[in-house]
C-alpha positions as a Markdown table, in Angstrom:
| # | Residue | x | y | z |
|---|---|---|---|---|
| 1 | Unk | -10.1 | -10.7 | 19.7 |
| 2 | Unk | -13.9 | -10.0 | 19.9 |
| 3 | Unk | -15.8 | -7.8 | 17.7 |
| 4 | Unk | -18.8 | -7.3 | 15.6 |
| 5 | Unk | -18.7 | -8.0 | 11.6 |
| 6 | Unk | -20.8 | -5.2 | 11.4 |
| 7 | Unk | -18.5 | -3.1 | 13.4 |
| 8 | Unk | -15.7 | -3.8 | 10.6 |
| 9 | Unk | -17.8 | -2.6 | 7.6 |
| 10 | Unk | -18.5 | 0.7 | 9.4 |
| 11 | Unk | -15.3 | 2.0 | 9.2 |
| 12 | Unk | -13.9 | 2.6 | 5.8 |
| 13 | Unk | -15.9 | -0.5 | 4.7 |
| 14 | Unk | -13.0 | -2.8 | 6.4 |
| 15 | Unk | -13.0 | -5.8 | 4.3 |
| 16 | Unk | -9.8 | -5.0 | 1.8 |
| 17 | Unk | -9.8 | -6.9 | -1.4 |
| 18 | Unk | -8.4 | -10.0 | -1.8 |
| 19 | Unk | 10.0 | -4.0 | 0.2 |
| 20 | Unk | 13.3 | -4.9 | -0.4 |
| 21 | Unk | 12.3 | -2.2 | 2.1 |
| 22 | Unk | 13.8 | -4.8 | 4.8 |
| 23 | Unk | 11.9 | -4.7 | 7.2 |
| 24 | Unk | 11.7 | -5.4 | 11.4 |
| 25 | Unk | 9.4 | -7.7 | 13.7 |
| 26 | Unk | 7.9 | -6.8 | 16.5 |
| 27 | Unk | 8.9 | -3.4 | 17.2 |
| 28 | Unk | 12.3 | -3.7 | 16.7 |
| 29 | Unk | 13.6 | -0.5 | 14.4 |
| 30 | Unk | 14.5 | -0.9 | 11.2 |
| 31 | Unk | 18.4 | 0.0 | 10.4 |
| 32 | Unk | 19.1 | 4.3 | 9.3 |
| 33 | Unk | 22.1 | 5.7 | 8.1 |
| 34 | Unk | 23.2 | 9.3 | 7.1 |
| 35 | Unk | 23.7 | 7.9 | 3.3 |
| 36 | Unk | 20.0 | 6.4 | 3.3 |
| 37 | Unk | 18.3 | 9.6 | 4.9 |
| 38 | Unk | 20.8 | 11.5 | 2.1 |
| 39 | Unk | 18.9 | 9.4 | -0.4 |
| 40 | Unk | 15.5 | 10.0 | 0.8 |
| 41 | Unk | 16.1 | 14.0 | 0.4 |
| 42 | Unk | 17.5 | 13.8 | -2.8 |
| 43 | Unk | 14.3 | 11.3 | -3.9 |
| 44 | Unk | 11.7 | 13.6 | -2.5 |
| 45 | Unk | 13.4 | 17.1 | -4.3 |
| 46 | Unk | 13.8 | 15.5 | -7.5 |
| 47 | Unk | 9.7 | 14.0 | -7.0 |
| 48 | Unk | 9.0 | 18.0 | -6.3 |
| 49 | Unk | 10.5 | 18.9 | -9.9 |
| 50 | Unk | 10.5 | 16.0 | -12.0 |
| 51 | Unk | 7.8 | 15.9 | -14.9 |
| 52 | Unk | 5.5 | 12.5 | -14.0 |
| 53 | Unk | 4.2 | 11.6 | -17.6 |
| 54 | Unk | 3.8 | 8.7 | -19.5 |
| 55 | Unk | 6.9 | 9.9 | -21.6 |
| 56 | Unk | 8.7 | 10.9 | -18.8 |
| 57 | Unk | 11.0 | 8.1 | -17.2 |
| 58 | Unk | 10.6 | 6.6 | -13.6 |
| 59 | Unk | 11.1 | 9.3 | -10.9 |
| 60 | Unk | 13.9 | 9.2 | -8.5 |
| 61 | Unk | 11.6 | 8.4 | -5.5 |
| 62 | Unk | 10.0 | 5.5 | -7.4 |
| 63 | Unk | 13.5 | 3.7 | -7.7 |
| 64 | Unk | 14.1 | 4.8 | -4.4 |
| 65 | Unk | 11.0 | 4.1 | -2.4 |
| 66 | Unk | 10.6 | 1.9 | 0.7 |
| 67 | Unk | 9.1 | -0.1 | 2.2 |
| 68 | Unk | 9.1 | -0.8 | 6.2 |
| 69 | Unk | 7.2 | -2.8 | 8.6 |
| 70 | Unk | 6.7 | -3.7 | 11.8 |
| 71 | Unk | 5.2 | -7.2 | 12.6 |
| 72 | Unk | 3.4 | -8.0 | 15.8 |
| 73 | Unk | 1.8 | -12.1 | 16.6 |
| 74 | Unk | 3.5 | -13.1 | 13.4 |
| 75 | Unk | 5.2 | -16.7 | 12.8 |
| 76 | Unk | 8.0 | -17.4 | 11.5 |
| 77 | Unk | 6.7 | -18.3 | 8.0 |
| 78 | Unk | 4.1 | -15.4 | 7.9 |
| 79 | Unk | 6.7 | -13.2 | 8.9 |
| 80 | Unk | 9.2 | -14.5 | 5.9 |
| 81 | Unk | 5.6 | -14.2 | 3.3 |
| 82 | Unk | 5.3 | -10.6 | 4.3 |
| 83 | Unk | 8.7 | -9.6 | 3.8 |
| 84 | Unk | 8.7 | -11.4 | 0.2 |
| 85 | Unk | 5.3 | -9.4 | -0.1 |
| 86 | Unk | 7.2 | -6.2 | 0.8 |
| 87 | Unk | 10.0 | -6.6 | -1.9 |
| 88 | Unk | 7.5 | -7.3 | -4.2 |
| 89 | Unk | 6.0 | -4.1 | -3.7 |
| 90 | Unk | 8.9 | -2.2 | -3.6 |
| 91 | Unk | 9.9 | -3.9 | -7.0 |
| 92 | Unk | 6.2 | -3.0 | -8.6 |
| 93 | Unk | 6.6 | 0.7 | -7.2 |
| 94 | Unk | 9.6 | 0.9 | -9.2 |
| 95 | Unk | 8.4 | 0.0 | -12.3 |
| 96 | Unk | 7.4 | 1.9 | -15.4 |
| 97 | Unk | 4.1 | 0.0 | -15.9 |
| 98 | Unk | 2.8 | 0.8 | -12.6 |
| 99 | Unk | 3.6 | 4.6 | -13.3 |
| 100 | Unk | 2.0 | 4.1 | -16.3 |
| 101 | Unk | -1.2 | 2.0 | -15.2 |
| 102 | Unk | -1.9 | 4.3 | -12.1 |
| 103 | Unk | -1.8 | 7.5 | -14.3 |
| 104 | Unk | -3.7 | 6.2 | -17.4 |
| 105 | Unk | -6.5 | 4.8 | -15.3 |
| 106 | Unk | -9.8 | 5.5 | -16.4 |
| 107 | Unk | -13.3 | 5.8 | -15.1 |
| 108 | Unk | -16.0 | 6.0 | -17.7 |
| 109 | Unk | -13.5 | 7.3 | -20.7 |
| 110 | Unk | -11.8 | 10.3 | -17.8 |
| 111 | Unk | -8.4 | 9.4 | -16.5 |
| 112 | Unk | -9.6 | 9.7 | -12.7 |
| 113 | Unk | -10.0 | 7.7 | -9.7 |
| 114 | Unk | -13.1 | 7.4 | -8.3 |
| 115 | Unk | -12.6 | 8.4 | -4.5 |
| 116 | Unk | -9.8 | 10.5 | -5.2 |
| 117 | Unk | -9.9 | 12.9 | -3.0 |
| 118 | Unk | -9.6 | 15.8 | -5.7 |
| 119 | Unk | -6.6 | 14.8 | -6.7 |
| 120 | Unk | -5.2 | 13.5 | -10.5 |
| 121 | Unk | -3.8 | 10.5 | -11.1 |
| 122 | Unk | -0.5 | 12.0 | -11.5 |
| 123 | Unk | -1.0 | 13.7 | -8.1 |
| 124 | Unk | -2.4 | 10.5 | -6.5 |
| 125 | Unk | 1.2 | 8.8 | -7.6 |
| 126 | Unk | 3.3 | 11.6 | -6.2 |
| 127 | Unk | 1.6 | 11.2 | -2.5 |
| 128 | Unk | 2.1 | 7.4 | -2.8 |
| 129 | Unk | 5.7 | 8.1 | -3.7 |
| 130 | Unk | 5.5 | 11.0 | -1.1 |
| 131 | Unk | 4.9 | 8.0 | 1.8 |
| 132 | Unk | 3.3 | 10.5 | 3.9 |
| 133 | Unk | 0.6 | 8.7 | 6.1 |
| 134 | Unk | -2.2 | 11.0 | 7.5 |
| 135 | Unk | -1.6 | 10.1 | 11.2 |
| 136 | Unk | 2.4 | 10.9 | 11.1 |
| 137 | Unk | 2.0 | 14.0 | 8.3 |
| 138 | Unk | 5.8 | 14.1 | 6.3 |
| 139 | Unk | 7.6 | 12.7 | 3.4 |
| 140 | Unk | 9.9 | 9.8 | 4.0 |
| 141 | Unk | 9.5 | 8.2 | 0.3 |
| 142 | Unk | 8.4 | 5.0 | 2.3 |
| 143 | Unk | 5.5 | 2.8 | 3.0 |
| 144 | Unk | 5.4 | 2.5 | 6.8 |
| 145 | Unk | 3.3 | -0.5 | 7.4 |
| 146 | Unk | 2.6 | -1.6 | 11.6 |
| 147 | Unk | 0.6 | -5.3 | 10.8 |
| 148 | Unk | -0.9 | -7.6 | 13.3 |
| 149 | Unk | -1.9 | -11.1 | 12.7 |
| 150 | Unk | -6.0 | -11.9 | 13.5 |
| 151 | Unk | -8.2 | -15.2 | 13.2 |
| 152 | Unk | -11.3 | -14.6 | 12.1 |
| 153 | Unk | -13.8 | -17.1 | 9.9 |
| 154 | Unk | -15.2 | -14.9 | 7.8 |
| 155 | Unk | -14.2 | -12.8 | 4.3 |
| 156 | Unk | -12.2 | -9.6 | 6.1 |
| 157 | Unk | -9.2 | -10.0 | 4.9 |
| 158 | Unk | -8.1 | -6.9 | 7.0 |
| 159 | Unk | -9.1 | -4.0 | 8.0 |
| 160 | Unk | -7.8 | -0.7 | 9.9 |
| 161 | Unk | -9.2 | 2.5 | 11.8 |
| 162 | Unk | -8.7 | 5.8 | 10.9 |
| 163 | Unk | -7.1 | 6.9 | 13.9 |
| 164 | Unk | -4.6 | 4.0 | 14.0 |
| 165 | Unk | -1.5 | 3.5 | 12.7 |
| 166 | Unk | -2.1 | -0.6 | 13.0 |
| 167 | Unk | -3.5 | -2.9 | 10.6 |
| 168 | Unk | -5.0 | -6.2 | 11.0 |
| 169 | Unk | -4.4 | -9.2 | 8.6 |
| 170 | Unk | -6.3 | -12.1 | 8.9 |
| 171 | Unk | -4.4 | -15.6 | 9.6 |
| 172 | Unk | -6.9 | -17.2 | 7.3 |
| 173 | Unk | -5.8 | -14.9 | 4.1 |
| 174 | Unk | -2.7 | -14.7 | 4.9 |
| 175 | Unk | -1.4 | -18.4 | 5.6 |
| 176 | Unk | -3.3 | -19.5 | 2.2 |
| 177 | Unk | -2.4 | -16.7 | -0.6 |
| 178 | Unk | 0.9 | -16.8 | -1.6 |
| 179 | Unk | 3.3 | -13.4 | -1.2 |
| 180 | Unk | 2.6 | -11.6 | -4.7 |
| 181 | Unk | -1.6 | -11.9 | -3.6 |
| 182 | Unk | -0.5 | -10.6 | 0.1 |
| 183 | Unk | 0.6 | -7.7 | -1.6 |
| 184 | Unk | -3.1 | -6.4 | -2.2 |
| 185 | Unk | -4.3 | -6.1 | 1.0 |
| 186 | Unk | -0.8 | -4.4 | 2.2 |
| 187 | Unk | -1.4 | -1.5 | -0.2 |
| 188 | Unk | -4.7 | -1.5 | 0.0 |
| 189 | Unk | -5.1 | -1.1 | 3.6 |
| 190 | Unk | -2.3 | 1.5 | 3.3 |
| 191 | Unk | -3.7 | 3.6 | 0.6 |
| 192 | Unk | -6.3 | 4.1 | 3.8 |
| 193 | Unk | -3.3 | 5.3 | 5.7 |
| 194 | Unk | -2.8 | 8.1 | 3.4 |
| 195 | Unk | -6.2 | 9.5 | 3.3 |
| 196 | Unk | -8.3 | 7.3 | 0.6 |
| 197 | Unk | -11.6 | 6.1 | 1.4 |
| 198 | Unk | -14.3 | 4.1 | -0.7 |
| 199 | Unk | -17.7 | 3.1 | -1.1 |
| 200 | Unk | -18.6 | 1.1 | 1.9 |
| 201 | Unk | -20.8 | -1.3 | 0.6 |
| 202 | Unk | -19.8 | -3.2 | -2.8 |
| 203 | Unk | -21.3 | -0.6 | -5.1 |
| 204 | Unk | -20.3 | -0.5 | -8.9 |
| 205 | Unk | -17.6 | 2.1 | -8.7 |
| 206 | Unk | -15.9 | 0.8 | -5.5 |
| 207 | Unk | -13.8 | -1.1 | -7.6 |
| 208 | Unk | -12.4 | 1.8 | -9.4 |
| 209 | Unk | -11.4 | 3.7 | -5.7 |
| 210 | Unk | -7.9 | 4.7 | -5.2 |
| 211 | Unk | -7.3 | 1.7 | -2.8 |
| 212 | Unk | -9.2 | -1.2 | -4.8 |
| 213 | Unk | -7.8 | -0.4 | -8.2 |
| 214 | Unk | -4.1 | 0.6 | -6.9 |
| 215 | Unk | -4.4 | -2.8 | -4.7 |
| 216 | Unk | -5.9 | -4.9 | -7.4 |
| 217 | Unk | -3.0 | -3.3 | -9.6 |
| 218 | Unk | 0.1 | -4.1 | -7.2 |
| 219 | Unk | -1.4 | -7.8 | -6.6 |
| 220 | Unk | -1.5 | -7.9 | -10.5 |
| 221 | Unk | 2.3 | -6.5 | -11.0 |
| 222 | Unk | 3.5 | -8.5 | -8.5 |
| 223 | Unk | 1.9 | -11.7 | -9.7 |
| 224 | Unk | 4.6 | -10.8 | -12.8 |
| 225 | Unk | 7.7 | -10.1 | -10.8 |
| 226 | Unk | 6.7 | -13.2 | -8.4 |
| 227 | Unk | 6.7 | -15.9 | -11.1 |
């Protein structure tokens, strides 16, 4: 696959840092029932009138939430790293600390995001729980992820386009970080998916973006659940 570096830092500056949602390879569906769909409605209506507080307990759609993807040029043992990587994140969404972490984070003393998009923290954990991507707009209380294995020499770990649903992992990341770093660049590039952006260029605050942070946070949570 030919392209330009330069070409990958134009859009959404590309290079990304760094469930048991089951999960298919290429293309196949993944498995729906009555009783899961069931479970997604009654995730999403208790997310519309639950109280999301630090004293509040997890949500329904944080227990609940999914994650689903669809593999394309993947081998055998990337495919079984990304799939660990998945449950991982499934297991960190669940949690109380990443509730917690996501809306206590601060940027110069204000519990914000930088790149937010207008939105609180509390507001930026509800879409993420939501699992609405800006290309297919609706709830489903699920990280849809469509990944497809590149080579490439230098530091993109992946990278997407905004009018894609497809993201690109690099073989080189990917065969040497082990599942709990994978993680990172799964949500990161996702976060993308539902309408965050950030700093092109490594400025300062891009660090403290709603995909950077959240990614760096995931990798960090999952380190825990992975050892």
């Amino acid at each position: 696959m030919l392209r330009t570096v330069s070409l990958l830092f134009v859009f959404l500056s590309l290079t990304s840092c760094g469930g048991s949602g089951g999960g298919s390879s290429d293309g196949a569906p993944a498995a729906s029932s009555a009783s899961t769909t069931k479970s997604t409605a009654e995730s999403l209506k208790s997310l519309m009138g639950e109280e999301i507080s630090i004293e509040a307990p997890v949500p329904t759609a944080a227990l609940n939430f999914e994650v689903d993807v669809d593999l394309h040029n993947f081998d055998s043992r990337q495919e079984d790293k990304v799939l660990e990587a998945a449950d991982l994140i499934k297991r960190v969404v669940a949690s109380e600390e990443f509730k917690n972490r996501i809306l206590n984070h601060k940027v110069k003393g204000r519990r914000v995001f930088y790149d937010n998009e207008g939105l609180t923290n509390a507001q930026i954990y509800k879409r993420i729980l939501s699992g609405s991507e800006s290309l297919s707009p609706g709830s489903d209380n699920k990280m849809n992820l469509e990944l497809e294995v590149f080579q490439d020499s230098t530091n993109t770990v992946g990278f997407t386009y905004p009018d894609t649903h497809r993201i690109w992992m690099n073989k080189k990341y990917l065969n040497k970080n082990e599942a709990w770093k994978v993680t990172t660049n799964m949500m990161h590039e996702w976060l993308h998916k539902l309408g965050f952006k950030h700093d092109r260029s490594e400025t300062p605050m891009r660090k403290y973006s709603v995909p950077y942070a959240i990614g760096y946070l995931v990798a960090e949570l999952a380190k825990k659940e992975f050892l």
